[in-house]
py3Dmol code that shows the C-alpha trace and the ligand (Angstrom):
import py3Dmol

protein = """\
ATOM      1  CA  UNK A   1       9.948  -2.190 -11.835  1.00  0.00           C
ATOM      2  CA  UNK A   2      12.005  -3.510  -9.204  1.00  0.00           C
ATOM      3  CA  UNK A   3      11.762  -6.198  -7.493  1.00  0.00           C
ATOM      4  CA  UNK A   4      13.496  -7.170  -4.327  1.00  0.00           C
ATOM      5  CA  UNK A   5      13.291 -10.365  -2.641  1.00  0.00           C
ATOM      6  CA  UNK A   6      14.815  -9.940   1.108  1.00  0.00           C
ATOM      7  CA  UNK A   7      15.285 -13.309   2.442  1.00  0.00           C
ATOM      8  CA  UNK A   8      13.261 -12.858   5.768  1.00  0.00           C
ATOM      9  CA  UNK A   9       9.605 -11.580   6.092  1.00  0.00           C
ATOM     10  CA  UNK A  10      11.269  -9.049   8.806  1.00  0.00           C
ATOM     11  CA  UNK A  11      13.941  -7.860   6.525  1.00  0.00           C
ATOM     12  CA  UNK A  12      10.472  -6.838   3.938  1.00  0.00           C
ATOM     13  CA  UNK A  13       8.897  -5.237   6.842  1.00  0.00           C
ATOM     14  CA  UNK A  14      11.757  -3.288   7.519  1.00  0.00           C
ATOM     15  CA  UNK A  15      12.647  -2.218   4.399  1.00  0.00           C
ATOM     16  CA  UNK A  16       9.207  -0.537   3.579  1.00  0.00           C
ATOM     17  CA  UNK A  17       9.447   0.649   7.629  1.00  0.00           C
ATOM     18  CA  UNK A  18      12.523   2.356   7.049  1.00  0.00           C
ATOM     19  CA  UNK A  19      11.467   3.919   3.408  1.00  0.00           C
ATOM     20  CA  UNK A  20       8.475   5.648   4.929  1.00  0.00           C
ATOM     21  CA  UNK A  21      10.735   6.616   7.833  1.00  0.00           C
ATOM     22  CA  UNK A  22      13.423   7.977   5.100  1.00  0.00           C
ATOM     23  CA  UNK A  23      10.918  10.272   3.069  1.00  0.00           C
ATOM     24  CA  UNK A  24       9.905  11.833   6.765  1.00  0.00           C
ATOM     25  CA  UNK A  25      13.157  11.996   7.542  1.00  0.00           C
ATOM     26  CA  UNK A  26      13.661  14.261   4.302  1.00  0.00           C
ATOM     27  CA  UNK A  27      10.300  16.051   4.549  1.00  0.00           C
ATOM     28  CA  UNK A  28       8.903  16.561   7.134  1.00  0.00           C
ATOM     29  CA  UNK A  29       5.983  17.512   5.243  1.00  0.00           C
ATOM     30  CA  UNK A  30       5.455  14.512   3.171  1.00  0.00           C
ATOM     31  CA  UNK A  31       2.371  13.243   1.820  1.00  0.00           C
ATOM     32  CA  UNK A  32       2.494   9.789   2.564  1.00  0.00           C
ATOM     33  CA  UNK A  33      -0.527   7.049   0.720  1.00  0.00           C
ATOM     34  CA  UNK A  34      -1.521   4.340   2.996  1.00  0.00           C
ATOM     35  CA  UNK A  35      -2.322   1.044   3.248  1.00  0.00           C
ATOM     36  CA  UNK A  36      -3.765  -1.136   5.767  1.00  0.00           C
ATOM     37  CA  UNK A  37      -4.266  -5.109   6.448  1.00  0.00           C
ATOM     38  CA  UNK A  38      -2.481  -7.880   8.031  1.00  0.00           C
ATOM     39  CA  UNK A  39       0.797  -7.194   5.952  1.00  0.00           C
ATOM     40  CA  UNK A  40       0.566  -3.587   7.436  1.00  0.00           C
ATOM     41  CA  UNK A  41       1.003  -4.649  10.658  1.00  0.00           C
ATOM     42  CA  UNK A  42       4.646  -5.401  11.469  1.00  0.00           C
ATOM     43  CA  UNK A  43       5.543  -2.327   8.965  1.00  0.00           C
ATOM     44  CA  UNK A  44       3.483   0.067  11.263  1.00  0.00           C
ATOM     45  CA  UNK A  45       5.064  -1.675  14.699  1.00  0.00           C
ATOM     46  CA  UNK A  46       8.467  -1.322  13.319  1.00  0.00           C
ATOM     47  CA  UNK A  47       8.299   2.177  12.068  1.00  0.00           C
ATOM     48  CA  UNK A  48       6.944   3.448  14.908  1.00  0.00           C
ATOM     49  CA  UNK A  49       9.452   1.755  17.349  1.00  0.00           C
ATOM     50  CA  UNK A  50      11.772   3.301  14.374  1.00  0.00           C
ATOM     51  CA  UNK A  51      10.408   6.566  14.625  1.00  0.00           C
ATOM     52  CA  UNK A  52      10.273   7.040  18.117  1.00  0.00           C
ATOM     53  CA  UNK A  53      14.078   5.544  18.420  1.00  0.00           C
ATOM     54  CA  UNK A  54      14.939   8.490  16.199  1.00  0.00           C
ATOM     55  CA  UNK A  55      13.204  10.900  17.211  1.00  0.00           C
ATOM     56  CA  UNK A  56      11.276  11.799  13.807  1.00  0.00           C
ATOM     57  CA  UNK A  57       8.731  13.720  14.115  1.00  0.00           C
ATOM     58  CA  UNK A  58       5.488  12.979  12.518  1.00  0.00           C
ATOM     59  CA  UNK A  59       3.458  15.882  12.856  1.00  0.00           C
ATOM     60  CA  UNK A  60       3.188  17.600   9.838  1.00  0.00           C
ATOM     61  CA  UNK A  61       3.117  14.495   7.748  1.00  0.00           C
ATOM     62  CA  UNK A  62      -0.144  14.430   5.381  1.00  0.00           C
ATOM     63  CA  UNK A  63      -1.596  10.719   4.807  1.00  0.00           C
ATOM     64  CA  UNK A  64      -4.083   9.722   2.588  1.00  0.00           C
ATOM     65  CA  UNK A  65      -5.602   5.698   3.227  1.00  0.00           C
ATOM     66  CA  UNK A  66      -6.462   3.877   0.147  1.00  0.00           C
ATOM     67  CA  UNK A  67      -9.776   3.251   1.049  1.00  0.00           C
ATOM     68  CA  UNK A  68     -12.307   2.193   3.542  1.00  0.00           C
ATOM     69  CA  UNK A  69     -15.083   0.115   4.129  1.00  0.00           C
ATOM     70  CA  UNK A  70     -18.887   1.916   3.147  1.00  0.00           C
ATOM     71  CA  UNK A  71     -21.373   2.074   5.675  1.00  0.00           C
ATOM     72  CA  UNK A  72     -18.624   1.570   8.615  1.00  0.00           C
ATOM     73  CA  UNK A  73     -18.274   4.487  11.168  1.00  0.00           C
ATOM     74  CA  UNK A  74     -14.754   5.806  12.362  1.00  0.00           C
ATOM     75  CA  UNK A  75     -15.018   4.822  15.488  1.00  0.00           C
ATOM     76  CA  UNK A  76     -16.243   0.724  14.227  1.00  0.00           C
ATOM     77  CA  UNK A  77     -13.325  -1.153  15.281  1.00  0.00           C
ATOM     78  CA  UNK A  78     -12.698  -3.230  11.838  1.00  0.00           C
ATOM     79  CA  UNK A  79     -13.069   0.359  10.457  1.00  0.00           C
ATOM     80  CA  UNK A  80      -9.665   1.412   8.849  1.00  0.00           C
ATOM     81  CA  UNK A  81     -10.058   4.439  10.168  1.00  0.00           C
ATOM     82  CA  UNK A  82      -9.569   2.311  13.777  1.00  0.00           C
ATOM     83  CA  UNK A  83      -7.118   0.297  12.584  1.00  0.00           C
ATOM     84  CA  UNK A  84      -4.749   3.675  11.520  1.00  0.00           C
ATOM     85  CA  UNK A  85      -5.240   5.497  14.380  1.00  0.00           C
ATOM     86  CA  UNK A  86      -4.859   2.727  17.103  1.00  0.00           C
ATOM     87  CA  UNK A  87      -1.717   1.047  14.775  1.00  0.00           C
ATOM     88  CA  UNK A  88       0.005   4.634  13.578  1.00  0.00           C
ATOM     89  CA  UNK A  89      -1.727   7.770  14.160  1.00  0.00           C
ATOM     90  CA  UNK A  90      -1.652   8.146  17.897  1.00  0.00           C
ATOM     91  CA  UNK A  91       1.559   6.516  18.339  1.00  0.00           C
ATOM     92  CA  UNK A  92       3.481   8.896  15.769  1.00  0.00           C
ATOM     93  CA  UNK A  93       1.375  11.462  17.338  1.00  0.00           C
ATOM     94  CA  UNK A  94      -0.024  12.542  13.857  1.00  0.00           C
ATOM     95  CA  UNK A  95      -2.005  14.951  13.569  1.00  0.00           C
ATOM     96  CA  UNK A  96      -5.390  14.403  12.976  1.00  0.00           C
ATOM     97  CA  UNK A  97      -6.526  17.177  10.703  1.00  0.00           C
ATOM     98  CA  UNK A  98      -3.997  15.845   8.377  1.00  0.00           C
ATOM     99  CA  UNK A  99      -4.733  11.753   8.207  1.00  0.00           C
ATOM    100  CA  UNK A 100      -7.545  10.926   5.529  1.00  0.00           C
ATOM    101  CA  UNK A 101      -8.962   8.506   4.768  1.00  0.00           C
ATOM    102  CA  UNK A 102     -12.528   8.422   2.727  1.00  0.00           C
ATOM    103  CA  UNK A 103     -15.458   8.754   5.284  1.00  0.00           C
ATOM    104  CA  UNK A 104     -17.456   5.308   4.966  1.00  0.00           C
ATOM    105  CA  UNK A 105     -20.501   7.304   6.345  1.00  0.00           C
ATOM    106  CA  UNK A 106     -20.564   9.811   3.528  1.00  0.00           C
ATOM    107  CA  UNK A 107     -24.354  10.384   2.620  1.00  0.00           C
ATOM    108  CA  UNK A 108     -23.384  10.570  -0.939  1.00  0.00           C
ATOM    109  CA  UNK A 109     -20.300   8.253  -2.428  1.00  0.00           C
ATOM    110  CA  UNK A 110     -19.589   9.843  -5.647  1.00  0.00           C
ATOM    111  CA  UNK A 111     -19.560  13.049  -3.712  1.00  0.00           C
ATOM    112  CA  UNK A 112     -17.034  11.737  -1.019  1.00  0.00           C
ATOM    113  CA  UNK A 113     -14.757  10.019  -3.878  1.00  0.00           C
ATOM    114  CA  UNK A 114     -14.787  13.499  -5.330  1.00  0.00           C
ATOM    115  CA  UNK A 115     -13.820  15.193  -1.847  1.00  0.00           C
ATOM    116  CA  UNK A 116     -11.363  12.791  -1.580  1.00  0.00           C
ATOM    117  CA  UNK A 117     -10.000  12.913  -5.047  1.00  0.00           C
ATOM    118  CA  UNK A 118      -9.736  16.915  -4.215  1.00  0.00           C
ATOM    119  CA  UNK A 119      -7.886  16.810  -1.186  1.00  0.00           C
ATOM    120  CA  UNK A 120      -5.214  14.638  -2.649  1.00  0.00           C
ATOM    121  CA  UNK A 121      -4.506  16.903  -5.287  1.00  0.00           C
ATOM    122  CA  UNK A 122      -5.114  19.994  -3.026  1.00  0.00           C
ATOM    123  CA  UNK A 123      -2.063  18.485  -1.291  1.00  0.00           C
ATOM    124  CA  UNK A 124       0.297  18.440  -4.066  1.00  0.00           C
ATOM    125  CA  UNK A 125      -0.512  14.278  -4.636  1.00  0.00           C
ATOM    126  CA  UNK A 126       0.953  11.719  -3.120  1.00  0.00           C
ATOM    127  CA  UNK A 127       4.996  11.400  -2.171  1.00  0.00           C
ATOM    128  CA  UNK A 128       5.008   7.927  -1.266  1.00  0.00           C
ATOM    129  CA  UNK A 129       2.226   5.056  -1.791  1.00  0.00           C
ATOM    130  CA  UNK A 130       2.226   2.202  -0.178  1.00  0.00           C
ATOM    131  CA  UNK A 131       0.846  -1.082  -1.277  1.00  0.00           C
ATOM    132  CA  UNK A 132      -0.155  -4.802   0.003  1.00  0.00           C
ATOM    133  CA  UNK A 133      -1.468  -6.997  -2.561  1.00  0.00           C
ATOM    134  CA  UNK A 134      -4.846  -9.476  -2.509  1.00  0.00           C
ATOM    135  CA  UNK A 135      -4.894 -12.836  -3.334  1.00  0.00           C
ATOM    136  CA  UNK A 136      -6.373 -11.567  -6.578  1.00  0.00           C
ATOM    137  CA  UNK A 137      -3.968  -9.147  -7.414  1.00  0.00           C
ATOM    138  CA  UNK A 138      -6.319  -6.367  -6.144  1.00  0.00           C
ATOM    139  CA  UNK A 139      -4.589  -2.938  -5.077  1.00  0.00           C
ATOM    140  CA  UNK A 140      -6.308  -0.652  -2.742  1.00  0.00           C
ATOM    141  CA  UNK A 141      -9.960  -2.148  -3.362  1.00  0.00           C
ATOM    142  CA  UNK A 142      -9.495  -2.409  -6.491  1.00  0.00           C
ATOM    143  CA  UNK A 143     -10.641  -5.617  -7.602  1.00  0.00           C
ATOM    144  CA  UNK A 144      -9.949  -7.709 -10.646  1.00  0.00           C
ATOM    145  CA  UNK A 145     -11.413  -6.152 -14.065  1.00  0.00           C
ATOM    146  CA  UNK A 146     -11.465  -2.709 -12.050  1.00  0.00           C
ATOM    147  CA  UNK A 147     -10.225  -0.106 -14.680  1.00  0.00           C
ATOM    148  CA  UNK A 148      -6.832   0.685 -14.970  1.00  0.00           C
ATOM    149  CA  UNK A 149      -7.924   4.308 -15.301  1.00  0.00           C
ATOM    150  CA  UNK A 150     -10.189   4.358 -12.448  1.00  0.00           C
ATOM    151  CA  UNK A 151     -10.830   7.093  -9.582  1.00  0.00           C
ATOM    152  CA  UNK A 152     -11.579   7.003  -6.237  1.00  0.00           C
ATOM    153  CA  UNK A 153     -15.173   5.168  -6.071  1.00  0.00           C
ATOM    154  CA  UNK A 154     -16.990   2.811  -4.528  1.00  0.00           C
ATOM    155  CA  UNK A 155     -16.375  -0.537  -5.302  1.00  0.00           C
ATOM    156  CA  UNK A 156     -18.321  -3.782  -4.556  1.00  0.00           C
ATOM    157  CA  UNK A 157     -16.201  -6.420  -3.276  1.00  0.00           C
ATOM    158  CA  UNK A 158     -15.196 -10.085  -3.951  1.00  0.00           C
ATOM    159  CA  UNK A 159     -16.706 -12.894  -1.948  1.00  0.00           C
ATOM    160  CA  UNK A 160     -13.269 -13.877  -1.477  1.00  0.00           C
ATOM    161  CA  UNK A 161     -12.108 -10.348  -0.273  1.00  0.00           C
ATOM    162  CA  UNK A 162     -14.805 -10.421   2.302  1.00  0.00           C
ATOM    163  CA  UNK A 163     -14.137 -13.779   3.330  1.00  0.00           C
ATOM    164  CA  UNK A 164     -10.399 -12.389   3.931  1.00  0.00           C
ATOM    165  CA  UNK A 165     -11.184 -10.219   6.214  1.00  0.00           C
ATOM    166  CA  UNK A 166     -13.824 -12.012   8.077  1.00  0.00           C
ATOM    167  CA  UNK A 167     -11.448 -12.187  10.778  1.00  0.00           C
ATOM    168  CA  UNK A 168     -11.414  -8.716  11.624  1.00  0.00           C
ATOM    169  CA  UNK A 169     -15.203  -8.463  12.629  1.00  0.00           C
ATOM    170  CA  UNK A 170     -16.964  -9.896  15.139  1.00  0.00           C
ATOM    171  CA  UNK A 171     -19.020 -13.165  14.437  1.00  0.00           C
ATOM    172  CA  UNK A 172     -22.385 -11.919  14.178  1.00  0.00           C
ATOM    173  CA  UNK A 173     -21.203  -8.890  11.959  1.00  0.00           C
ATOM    174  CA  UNK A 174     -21.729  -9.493   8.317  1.00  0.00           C
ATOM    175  CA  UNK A 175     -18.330  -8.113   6.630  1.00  0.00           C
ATOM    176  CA  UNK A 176     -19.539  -5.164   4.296  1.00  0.00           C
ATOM    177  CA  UNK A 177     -20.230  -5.738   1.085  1.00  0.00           C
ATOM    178  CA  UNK A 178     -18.782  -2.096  -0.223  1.00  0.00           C
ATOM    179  CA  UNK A 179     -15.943  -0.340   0.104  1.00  0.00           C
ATOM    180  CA  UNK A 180     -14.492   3.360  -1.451  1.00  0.00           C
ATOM    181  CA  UNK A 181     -11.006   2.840  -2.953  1.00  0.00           C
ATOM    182  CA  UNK A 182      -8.594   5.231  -4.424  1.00  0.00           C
ATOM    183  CA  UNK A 183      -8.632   3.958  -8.063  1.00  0.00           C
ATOM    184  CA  UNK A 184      -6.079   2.687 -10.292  1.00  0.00           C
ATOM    185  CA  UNK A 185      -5.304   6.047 -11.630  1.00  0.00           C
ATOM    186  CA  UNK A 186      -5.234   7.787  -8.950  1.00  0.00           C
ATOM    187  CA  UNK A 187      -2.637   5.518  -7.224  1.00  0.00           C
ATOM    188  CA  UNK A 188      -0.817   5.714 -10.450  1.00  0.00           C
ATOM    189  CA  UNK A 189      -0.234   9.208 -10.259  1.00  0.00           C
ATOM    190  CA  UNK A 190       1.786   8.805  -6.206  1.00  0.00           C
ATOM    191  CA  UNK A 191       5.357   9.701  -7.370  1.00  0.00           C
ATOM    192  CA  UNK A 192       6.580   6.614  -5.743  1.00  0.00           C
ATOM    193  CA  UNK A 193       5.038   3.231  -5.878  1.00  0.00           C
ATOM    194  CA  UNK A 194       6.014   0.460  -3.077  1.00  0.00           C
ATOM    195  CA  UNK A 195       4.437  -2.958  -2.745  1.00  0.00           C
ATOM    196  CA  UNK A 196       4.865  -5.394  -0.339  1.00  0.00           C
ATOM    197  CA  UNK A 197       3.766  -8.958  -0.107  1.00  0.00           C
ATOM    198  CA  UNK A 198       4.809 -12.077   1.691  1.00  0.00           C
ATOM    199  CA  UNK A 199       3.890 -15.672   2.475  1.00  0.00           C
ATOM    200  CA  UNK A 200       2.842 -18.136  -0.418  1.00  0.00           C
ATOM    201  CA  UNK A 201      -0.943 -17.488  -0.601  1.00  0.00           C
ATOM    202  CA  UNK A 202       0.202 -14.070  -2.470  1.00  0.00           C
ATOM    203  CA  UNK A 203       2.830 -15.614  -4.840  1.00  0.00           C
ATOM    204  CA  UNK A 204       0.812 -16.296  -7.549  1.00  0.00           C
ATOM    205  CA  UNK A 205      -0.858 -12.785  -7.220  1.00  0.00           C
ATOM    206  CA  UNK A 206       2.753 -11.287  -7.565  1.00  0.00           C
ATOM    207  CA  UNK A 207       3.599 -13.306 -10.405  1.00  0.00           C
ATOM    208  CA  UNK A 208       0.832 -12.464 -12.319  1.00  0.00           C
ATOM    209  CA  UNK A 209       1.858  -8.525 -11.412  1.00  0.00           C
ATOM    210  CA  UNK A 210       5.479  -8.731 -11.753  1.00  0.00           C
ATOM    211  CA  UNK A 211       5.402 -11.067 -14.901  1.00  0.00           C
ATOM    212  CA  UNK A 212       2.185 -11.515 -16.170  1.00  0.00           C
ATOM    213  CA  UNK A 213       0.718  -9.515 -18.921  1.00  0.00           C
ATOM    214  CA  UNK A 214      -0.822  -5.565 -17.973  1.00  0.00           C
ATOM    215  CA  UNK A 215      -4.349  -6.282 -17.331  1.00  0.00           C
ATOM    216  CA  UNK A 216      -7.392  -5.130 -15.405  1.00  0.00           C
ATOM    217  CA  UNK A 217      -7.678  -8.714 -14.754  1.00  0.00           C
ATOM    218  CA  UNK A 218      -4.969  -8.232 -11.861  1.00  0.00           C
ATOM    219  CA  UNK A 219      -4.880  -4.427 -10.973  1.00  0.00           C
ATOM    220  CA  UNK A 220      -1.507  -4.617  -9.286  1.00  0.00           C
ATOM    221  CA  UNK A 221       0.209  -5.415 -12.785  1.00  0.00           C
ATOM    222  CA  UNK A 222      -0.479  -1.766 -13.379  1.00  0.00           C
ATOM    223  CA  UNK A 223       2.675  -0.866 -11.596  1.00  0.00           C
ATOM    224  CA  UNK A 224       4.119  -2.161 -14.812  1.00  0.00           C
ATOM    225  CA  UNK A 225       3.576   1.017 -16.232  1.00  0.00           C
ATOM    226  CA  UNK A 226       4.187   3.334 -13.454  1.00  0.00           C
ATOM    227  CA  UNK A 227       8.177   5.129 -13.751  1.00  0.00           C
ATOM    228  CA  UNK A 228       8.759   4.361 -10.133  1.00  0.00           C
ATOM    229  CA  UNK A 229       7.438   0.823  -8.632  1.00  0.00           C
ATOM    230  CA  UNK A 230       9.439  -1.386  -6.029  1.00  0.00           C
ATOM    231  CA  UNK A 231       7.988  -4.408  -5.374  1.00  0.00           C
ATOM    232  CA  UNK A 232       9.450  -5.999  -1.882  1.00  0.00           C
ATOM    233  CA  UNK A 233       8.889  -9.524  -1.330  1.00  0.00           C
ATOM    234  CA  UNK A 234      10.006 -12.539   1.040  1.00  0.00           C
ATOM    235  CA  UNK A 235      10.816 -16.043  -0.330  1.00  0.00           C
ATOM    236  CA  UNK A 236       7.524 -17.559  -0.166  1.00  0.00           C
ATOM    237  CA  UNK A 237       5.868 -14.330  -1.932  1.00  0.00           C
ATOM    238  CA  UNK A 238       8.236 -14.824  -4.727  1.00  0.00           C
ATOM    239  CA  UNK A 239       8.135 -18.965  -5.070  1.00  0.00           C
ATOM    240  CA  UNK A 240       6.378 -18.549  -8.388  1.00  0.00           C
ATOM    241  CA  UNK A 241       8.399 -15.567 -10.076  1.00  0.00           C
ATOM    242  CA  UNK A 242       9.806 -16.920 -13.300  1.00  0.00           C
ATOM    243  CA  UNK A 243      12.741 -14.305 -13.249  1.00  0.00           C
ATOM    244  CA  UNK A 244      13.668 -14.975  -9.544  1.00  0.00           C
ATOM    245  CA  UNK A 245      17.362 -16.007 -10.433  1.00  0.00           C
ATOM    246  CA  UNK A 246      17.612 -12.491 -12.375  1.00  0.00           C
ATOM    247  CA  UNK A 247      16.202 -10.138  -9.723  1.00  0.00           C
ATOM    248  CA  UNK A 248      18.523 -12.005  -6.990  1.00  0.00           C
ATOM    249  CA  UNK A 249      21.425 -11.404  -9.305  1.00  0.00           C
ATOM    250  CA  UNK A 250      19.983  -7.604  -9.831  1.00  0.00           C
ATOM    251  CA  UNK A 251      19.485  -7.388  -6.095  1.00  0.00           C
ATOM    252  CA  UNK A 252      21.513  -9.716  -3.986  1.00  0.00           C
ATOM    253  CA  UNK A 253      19.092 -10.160  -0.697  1.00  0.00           C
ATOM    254  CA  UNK A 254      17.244  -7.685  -1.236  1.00  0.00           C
ATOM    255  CA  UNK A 255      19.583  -4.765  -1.706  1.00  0.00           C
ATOM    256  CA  UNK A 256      20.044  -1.609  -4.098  1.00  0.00           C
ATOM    257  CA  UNK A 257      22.004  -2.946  -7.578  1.00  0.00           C
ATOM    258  CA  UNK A 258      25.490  -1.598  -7.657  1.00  0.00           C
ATOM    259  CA  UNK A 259      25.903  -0.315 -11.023  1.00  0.00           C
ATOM    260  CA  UNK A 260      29.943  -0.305 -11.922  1.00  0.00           C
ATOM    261  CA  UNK A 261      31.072   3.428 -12.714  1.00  0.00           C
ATOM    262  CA  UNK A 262      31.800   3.860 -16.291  1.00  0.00           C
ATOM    263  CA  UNK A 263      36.128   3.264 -16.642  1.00  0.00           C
ATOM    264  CA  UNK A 264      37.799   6.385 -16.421  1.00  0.00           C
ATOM    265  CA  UNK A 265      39.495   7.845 -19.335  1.00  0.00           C
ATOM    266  CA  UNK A 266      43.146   8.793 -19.304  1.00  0.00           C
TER     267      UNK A 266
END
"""
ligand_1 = """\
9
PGA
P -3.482 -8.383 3.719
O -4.279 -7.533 2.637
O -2.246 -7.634 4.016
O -4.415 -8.442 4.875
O -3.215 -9.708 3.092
C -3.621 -7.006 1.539
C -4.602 -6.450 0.557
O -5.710 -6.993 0.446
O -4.259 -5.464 -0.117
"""
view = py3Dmol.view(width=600, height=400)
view.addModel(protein, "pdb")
view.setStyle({"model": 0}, {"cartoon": {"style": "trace"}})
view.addModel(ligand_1, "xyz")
view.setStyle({"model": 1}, {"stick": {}})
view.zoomTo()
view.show()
């Protein structure tokens, strides 16, 4: 796992901005997994003022969302369907046939976490994943004591998860109490893993990820196990890390470890 601690929110932002921008770059075909949320934000403005700077074009990109709420339509606006389109989609000029997310108006769950399952593997699986983390170490809606084996499914969620995203609905809406999630396995299986979380209210949830022991009890310590896991983080995020002295020495500011060359031989 590696763990990079940038010492600005922006310069967190930007790095996951420019890695998403990067795999385009190099295929232009990528299949990119997606996150949404208030950490999402800035990474969405700055890759597409990134992408539209360079020039890189977006439309054969394939994106799967980690979840969405159940019972929501498309169109709701604290949908995450809404929030994609209106934050990335139509600004990248994606193209719509090829952003998915799971359809929160299914008439049958199991049988949409099935589609949904499908059409990720139908694509090849997932390039890139990208992560944000909750409070309680949830990935995706993946809550605490979700298995670390799980599929795509629907989940209930926390009262605290509901209470965090309150804000996005409108007073007299009641937040729903169900979501559909990619699972823990399935996000396992993205050939690249990268998490981002800042601000103090997630430093104990990265702790218990980065540090604390594997366990369904915080999902996002699965990336433990998985061959290919950055996790980025600002100062606050990583207040709490044990290590922090060795990952700064690892990664000075955040950047790639510079490995001396093995002495040549004369
Ligand atoms: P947030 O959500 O970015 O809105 O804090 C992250 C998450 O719950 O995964």
């Amino acid at each position: 796992m590696k763990v990079l601690i940038f010492p600005t929110r922006a310069e967190a932002e930007t790095c996951m901005a420019a890695e998403l921008l990067r795999t385009v770059s190099g295929q232009p075909d990528a299949v990119l997994g997606l996150a949404t949320g208030g950490t999402m934000d800035r990474v969405y403005e700055r890759l597409v003022s990134m992408a539209l700077a360079q020039k890189t074009d977006f439309s054969r990109v394939r994106s799967f969302n980690l979840d969405e709420y159940w019972g929501i339509d498309a169109d709701h606006p604290a949908s995450y369907a809404h929030y994609m389109r209106t934050r990335l989609f139509a600004p990248l000029h994606m193209d719509a046939q090829l952003t998915c997310l799971p359809n929160g108006k299914a008439a049958d769950p199991d049988e949409e976490a099935r589609r949904y399952e499908a059409s990720i593997a139908a694509a090849g699986g997932i390039d890139l994943q990208i992560l944000g983390i909750g409070r309680n170490g949830h990935i995706g809606f993946n809550e605490p004591t979700s298995s670390l084996g799980s599929r795509t499914r629907i989940k209930t969620l926390t009262a605290s998860t509901r209470e965090a995203n309150r804000c996005y609905f409108a007073e007299d809406e009641t937040v729903p109490a169900f979501a559909l999630t990619m699972g823990i396995g399935t996000i396992l299986e993205a050939r690249y893993c990268m998490l981002l979380a800042t601000g103090t209210g997630k430093a104990q949830a990265v702790a218990a990820a980065v540090e604390g022991p594997l366990s369904a009890a915080c999902p996002a310590s699965v990336l433990q196990l998985h061959p290919r896991a950055t996790i980025l983080l600002d100062p606050d995020a990583a207040s709490t890390l044990q290590l922090r002295d060795y990952y700064e020495l690892v990664h000075p500011a955040g950047s790639e470890a510079i490995v001396p060359l093995p002495l040549a031989s004369h």
